[in-house]
C-alpha positions in Angstrom: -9.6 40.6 -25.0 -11.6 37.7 -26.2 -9.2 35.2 -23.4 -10.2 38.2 -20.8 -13.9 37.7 -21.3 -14.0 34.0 -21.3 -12.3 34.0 -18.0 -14.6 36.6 -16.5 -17.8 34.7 -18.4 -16.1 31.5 -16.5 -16.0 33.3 -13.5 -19.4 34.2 -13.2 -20.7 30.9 -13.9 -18.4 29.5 -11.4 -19.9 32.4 -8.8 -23.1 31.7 -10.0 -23.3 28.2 -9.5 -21.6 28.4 -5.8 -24.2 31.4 -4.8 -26.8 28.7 -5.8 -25.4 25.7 -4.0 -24.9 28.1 -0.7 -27.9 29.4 -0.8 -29.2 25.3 -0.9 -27.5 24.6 1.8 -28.1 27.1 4.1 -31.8 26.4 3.0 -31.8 22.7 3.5 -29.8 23.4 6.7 -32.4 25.6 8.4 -35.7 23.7 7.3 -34.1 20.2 7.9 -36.7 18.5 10.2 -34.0 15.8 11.0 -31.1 18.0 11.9 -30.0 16.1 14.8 -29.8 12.9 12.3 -27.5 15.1 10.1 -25.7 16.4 13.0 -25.4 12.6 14.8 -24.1 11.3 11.3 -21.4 14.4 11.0 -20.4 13.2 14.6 -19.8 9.9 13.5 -18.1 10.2 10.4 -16.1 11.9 13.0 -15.0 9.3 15.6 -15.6 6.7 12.9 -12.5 8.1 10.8 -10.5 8.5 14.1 -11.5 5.0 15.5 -10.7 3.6 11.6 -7.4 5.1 12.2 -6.7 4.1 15.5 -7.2 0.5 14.7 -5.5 0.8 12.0 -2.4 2.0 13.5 -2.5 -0.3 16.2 -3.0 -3.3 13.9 -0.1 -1.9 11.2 2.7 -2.6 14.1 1.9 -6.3 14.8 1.8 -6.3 10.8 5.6 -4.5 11.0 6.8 -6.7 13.7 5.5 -9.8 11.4 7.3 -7.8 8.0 10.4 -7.2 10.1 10.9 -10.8 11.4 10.4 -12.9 8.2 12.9 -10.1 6.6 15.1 -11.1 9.1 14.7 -14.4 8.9 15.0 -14.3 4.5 18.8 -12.5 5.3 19.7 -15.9 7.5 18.6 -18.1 4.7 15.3 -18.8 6.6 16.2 -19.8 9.8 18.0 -18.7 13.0 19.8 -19.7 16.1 16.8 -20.1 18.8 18.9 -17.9 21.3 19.6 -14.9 18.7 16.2 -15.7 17.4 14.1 -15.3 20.9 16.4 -12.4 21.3 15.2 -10.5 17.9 11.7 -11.8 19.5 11.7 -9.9 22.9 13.3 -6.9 21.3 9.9 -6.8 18.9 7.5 -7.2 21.7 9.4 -4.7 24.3 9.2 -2.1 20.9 5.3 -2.9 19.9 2.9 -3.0 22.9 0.3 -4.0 20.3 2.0 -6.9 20.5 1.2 -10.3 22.7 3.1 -13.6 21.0 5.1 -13.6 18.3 5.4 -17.2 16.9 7.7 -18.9 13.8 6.8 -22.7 12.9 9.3 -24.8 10.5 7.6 -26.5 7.8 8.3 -29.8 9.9 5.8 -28.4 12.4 8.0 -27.2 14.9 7.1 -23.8 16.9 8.8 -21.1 18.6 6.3 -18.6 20.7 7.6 -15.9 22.7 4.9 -13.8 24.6 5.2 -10.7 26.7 4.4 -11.2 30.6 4.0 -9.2 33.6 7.7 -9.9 34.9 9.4 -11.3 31.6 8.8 -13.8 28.6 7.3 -16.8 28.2 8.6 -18.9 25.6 7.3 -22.1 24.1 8.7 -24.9 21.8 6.0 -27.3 20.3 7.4 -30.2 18.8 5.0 -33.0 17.3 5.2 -36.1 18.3 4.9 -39.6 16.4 1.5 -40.1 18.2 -0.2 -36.9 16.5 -0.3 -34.6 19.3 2.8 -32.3 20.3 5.3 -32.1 23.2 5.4 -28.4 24.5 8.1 -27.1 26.8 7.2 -23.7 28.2 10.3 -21.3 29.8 9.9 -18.5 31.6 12.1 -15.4 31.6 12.3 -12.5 33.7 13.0 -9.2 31.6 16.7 -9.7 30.7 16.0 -13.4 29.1 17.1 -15.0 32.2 15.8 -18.5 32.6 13.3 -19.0 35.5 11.2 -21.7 35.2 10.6 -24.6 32.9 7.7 -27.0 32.7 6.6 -30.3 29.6 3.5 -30.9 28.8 1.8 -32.8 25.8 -1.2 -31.2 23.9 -3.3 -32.5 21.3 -3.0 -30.5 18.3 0.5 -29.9 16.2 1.3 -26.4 14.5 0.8 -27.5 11.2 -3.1 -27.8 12.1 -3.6 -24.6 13.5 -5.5 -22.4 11.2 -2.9 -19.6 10.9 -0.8 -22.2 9.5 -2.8 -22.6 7.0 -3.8 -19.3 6.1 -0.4 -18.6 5.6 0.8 -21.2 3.5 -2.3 -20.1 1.1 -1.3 -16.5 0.9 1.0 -14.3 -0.9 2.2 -12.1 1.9 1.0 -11.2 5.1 -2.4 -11.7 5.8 -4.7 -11.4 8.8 -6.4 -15.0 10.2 -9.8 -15.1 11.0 -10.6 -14.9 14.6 -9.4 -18.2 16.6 -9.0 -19.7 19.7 -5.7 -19.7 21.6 -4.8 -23.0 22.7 -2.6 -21.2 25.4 -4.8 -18.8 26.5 -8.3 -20.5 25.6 -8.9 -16.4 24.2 -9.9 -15.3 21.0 -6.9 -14.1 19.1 -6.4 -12.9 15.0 -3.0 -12.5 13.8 -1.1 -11.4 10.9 1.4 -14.2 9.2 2.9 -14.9 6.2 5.3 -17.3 5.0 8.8 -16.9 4.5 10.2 -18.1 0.9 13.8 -18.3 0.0 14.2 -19.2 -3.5 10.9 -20.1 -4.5 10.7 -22.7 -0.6 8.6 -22.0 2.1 11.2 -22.1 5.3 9.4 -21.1 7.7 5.8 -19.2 8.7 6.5 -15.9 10.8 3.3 -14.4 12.8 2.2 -12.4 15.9 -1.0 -11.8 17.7 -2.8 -8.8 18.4 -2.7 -7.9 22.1 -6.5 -7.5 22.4 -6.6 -6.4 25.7 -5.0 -3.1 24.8 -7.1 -3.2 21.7 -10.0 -3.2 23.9 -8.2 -0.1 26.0 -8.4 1.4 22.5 -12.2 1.0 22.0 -12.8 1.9 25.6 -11.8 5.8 24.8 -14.8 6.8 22.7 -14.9 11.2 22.6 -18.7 11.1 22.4 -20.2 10.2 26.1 -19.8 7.8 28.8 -22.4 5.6 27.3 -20.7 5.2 23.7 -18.8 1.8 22.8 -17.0 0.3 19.8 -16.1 -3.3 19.0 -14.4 -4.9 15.8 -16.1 -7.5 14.1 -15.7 -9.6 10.8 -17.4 -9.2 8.0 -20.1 -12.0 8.8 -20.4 -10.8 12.2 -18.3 -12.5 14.4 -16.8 -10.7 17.5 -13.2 -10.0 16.8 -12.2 -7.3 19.7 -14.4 -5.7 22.7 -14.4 -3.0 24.5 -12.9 -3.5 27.9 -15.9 -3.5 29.9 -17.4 -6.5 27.7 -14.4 -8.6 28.2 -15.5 -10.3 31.0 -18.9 -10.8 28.8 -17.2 -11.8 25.7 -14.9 -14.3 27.6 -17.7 -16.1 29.0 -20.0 -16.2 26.4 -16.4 -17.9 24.8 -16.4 -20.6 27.7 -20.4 -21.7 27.6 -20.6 -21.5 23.2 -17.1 -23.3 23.5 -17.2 -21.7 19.9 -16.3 -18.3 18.8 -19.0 -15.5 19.7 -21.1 -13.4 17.2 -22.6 -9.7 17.0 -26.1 -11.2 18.2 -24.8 -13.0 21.1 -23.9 -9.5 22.6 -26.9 -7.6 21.7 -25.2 -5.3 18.9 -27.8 -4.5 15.9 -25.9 -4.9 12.7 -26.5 -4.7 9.3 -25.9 -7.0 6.2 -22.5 -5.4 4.6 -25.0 -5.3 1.1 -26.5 -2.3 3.8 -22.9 -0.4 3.5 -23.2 3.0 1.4 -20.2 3.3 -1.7 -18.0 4.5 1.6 -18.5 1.3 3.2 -20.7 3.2 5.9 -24.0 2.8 7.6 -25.8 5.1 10.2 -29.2 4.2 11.4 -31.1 5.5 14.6 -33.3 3.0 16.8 -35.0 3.9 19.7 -32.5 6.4 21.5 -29.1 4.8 19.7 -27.5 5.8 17.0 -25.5 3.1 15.5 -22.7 3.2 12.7 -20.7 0.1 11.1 -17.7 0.8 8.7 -15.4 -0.9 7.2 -11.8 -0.4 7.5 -9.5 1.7 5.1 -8.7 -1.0 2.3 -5.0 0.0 3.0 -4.9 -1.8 6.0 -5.7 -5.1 4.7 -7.7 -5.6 7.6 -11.3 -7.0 6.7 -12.8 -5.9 9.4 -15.8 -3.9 10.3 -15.9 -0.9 13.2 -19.3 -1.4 15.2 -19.7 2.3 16.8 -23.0 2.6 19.3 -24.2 6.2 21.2 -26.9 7.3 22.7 -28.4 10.1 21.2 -28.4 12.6 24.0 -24.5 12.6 23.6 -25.3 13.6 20.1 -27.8 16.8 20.9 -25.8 19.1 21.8 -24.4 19.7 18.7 -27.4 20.5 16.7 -28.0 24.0 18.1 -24.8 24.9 17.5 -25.1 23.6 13.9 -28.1 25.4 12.8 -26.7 28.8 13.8 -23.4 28.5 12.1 -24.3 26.1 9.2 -24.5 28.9 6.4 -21.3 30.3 7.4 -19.5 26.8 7.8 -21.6 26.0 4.3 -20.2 29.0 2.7 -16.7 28.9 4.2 -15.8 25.0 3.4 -17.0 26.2 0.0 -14.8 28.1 -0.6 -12.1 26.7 1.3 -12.3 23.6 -0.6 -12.7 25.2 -4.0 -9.5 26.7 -3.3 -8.0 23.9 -1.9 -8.6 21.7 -4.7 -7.5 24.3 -7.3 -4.3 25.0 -5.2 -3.9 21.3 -4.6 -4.3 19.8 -8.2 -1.9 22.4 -9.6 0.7 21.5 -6.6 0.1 18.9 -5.0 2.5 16.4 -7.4 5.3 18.9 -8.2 5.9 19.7 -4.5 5.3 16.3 -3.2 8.0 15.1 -5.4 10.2 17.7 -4.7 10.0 17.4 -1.2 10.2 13.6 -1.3 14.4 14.4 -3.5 15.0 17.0 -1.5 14.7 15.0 1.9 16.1 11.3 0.8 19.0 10.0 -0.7 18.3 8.4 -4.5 20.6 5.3 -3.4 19.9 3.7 -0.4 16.1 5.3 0.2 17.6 6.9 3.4 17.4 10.5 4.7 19.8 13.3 3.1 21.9 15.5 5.2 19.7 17.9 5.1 16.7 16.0 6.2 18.8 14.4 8.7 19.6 18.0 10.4 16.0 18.7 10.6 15.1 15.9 11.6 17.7 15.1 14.5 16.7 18.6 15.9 12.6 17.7 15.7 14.0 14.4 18.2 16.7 15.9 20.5 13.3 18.7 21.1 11.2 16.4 21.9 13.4 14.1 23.9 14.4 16.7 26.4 11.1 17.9 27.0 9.9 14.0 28.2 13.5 13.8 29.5 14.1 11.1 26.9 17.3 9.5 26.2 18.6 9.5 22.4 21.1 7.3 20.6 23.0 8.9 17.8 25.2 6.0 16.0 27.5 7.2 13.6 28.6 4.4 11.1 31.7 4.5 8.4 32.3 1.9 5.8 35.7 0.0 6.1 37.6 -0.6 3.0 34.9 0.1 1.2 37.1 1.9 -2.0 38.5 -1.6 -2.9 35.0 -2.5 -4.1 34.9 0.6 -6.3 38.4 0.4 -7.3 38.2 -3.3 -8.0 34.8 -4.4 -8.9 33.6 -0.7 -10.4 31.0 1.9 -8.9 27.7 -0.6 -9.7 29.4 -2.8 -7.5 29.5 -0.2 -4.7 26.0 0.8 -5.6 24.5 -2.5 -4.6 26.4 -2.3 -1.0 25.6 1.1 0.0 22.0 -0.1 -1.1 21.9 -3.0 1.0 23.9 -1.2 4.0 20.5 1.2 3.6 17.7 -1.6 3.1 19.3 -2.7 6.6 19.1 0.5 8.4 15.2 1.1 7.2 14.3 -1.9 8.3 16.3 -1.5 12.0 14.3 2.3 12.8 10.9 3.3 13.7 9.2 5.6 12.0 10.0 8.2 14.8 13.7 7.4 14.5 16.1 8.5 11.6 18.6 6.7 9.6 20.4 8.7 6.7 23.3 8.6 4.5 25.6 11.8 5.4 28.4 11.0 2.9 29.7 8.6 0.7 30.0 5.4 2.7 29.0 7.2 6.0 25.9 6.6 7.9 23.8 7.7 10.9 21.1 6.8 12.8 19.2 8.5 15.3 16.9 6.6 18.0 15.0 7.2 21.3 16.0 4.6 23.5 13.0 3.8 25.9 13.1 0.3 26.9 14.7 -0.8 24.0 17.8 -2.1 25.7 21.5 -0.5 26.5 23.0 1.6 24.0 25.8 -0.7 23.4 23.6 -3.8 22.7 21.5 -2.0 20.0 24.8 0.3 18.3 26.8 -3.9 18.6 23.3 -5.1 17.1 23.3 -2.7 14.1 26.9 -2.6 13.4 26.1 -6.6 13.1 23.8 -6.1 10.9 25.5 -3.8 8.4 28.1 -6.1 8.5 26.0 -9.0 7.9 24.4 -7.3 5.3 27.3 -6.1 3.3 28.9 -9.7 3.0 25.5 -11.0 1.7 25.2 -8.4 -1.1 28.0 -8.7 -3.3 30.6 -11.6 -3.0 33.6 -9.0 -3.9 32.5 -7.2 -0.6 34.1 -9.9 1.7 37.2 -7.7 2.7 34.6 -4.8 3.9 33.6 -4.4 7.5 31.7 -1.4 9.4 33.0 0.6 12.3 30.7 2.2 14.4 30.4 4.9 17.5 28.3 6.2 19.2 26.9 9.0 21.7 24.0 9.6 23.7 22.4 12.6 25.5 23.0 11.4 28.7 26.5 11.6 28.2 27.0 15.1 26.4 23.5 16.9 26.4 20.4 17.6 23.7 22.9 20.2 21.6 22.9 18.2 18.3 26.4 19.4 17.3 27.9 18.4 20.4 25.7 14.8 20.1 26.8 14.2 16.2 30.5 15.7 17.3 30.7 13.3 20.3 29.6 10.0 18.2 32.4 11.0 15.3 34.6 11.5 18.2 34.0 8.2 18.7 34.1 6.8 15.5 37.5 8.3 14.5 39.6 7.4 17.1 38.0 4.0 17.2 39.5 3.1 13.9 42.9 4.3 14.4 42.9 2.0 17.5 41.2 -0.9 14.9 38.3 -1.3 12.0 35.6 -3.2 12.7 34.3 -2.7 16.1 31.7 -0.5 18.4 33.1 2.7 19.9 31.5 4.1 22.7 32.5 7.9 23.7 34.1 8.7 26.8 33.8 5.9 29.0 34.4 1.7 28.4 31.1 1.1 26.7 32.9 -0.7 23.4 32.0 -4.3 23.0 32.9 -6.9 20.6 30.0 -8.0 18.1 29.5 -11.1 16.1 31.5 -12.2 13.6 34.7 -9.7 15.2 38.0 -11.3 15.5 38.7 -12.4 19.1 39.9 -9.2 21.1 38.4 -6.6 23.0 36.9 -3.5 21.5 38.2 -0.1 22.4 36.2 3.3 23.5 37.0 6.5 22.2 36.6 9.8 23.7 36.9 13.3 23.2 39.8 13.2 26.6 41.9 10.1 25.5 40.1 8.8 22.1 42.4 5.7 21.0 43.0 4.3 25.1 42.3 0.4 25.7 38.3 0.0 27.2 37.5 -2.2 29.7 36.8 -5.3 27.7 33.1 -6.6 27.4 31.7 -9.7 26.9 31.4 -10.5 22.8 27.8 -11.7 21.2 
């Protein structure tokens, strides 16, 4: 009785204390003499969060593609063959738009760049000279890395001086340069690098810049009026990223300051960031614009600040419509977030944990078989309604119980591990990669431009293979076979898809380990590191007959 009455004491005070904060509300909400203030700032924190995120987003790829190449690089011992290099280069920039030029430099100063064109790739190869300056040789490429054009030229300036170089020598892991010139472009870029180490020596630096021309796509699609624009700039002021309407502008106040432009060159009224609220925020209203600055989410490890500008006719609108519903919305989100909270401090951990077990595998950090079901039926859904092609690669271990039998299950452990370290880091988020078995993998990918299905199953075979070798020295008898299907070829059913790719798979290896299956027609190629021979195809009609034979990597 006495537990009953505290709880209904409790209650009440919990009742009273919301009837009094409603009743606030709704009272501050009606007499407020600067509602359309209160409704322009809702507004903004608004677009502000979905602008934050935007960026955010668009910057987080060039910072994968940057993550993905110096992990690639650390598995080859810091450095690459050019051609596989430039290879793993194009295959970045035709996945990540956001991207322009991806660029590694030796600590001897050479540089690599490869940049995305209209027709192809451009590549260039610094190399510094004895004189101080650098010898640069620029190739073009059309879109299947097929030589062009070639031109020399000498420039004054060597890799090691360039301030990315710099910034990332001084940092521990990727960071983001200040804004700086291009010297092939004469545009301002900012780019995220970081150095690659391998045991405890800096090999090589690894970076890419933002493609600022679709960044200033991005800040061209404001949802509050025609007249609204956004623009990135640093913390001290200076213009990082422009709408697309004020390229032209910002270019040209580039070319007559020959120096890097700030907020006050194009008109934009700022505020010190000692002006920024605890959220990193700050609205203000002058004449008939409302402007807000905020920084971005510290997550991104982008110090950056989002300038947002509106006229405040786009904002009016909104204020009727907030007076008459404001109590109900007051009472309402109330409530709603009482409950909320409650519901979401008692469950939010347990069933986040949960759901995080019950959808990956302990071992390699990959999905289950479970997660892999749902999640292979979410793509194949999606894919045939854009009339998408998908990939499904079915991957088995080859001799992979010596290494258990021989060298114990830890042993095992530490392959199967690696073999999934390398599948995470070969999907995008909107692909799938999951462990289905004991030494059996999948993975599940929308091919796009990405390149022929052969090239990328051959490319990920590769690198299991790769992968497995370099994690344990017993593993040197283990190999990967690999087959695969796509919905072109057998439909969006996912039985008939995963069926197809086993199909594969299974009468690959009976013709010979170690090799790329493709189902039902000659699609089988030989991949690096193979013995010399031709690969076979395997199909559901005749699944062991000899493929047409394919040139090897």
């Amino acid at each position: 009785m006495a537990r009953s009455r505290g709880v209904i004491v409790a209650v009440v005070i919990v009742a009273t204390v919301l009837i009094g904060q409603m009743a606030t509300s709704i009272l501050n909400a009606v007499l407020a003499d600067r509602a359309l203030q209160a409704a322009a700032e809702d507004t903004y924190t608004y677009v502000g969060d979905l602008m934050s995120e935007r960026v955010g987003d668009f910057a987080g790829a060039a910072q994968d593609v940057v993550a993905g190449t110096a992990s690639e690089l650390v598995r080859h011992g810091g450095s690459m063959d050019e051609d596989i290099l430039v290879r793993a280069l194009a295959d970045r920039l035709s996945r990540e738009p956001s991207v322009g030029t991806i660029f590694v430099a030796d600590t001897d100063g050479h540089l690599l760049a490869l940049a995305g064109t209209d027709t192809g790739y451009t590549r260039l190869d610094v190399a510094p000279t004895t004189t101080g300056g650098s010898t640069v040789l620029r190739t073009d490429y059309d879109g299947s890395l097929v030589e062009t054009a070639t031109e020399t030229t000498t420039v004054a300036y060597t890799a090691a001086s360039r301030p990315w170089y710099r910034d990332a020598l001084a940092a521990d892991g990727i960071v983001w340069t200040d804004p700086y010139i291009s010297v092939r472009t004469g545009e301002i870029v900012v780019s995220p690098v970081t150095a690659v180490t391998v045991d405890g020596e800096v090999r090589a630096i690894v970076g890419a810049d933002l493609d600022l021309d679709l960044l200033g796509e991005l800040l061209e699609d404001i949802p509050i009026g025609a007249d609204a624009r956004a623009f990135i700039l640093t913390g001290d002021g200076q213009v990082v990223a422009a709408p697309t309407a004020r390229r032209d502008e910002l270019q040209r106040l580039l070319d007559e300051q020959n120096g890097l432009p700030d907020a006050e060159d194009l008109g934009l009224p700022t505020v010190a960031p000692s002006a920024l609220d605890d959220e990193g925020d700050a609205i203000r209203t002058r004449d008939d614009t409302v402007s807000l600055e905020r920084t971005m989410d510290p997550d991104t490890g982008l110090d950056w600040v989002l300038h947002l500008d509106a006229s405040t006719a786009d904002l009016t609108p909104a204020v009727d419509d907030f007076k008459r519903a404001s109590s109900w919305v007051t009472i309402i989100s109330i409530l709603m977030v009482l409950v909320a909270a409650v519901v979401a401090l008692r469950l939010w951990r347990p069933i986040r944990t949960m759901r995080v077990r019950a959808a990956t595998d302990a071992l390699t950090g990959l999905a289950n078989r479970y997660e892999y079901t749902r999640r292979l039926r979410a793509i194949l859904r999606s894919a045939e309604h854009t009339e998408d092609t998908v990939l499904l690669i079915a991957l088995d271990l080859d001799n992979f119980k010596q290494v258990n039998d021989e060298h114990g299950h830890d042993a095992g452990d530490v392959v199967l591990a690696a073999v999934g370290d390398t599948l995470l880091e070969s999907v995008r988020v909107r692909d799938v990669a999951a462990r289905v078995g004991g030494d059996e993998f999948v993975v599940v990918m929308r091919l796009g431009e990405r390149g022929s299905p052969v090239e990328l199953t051959r490319r990920l075979r590769d690198d299991v293979a790769t992968a497995i070798h370099e994690s344990f020295a017993g593993a040197a008898g283990v190999g990967a076979t690999a087959g695969f299907a796509t919905t072109a070829d057998v439909g969006y059913d996912p039985r008939h898809l995963q069926t197809a790719a086993d199909d594969a798979l299974v009468a690959g290896k009976r013709v010979r380990k170690g090799r790329t299956y493709a189902y039902g027609h000659a699609a089988g190629s030989e991949s690096a590191g193979d013995a010399v021979g031709d690969d076979a195809t395997a199909g559901s009609e005749d699944p062991a007959r000899q493929a047409d034979s394919l040139p090897g990597n």
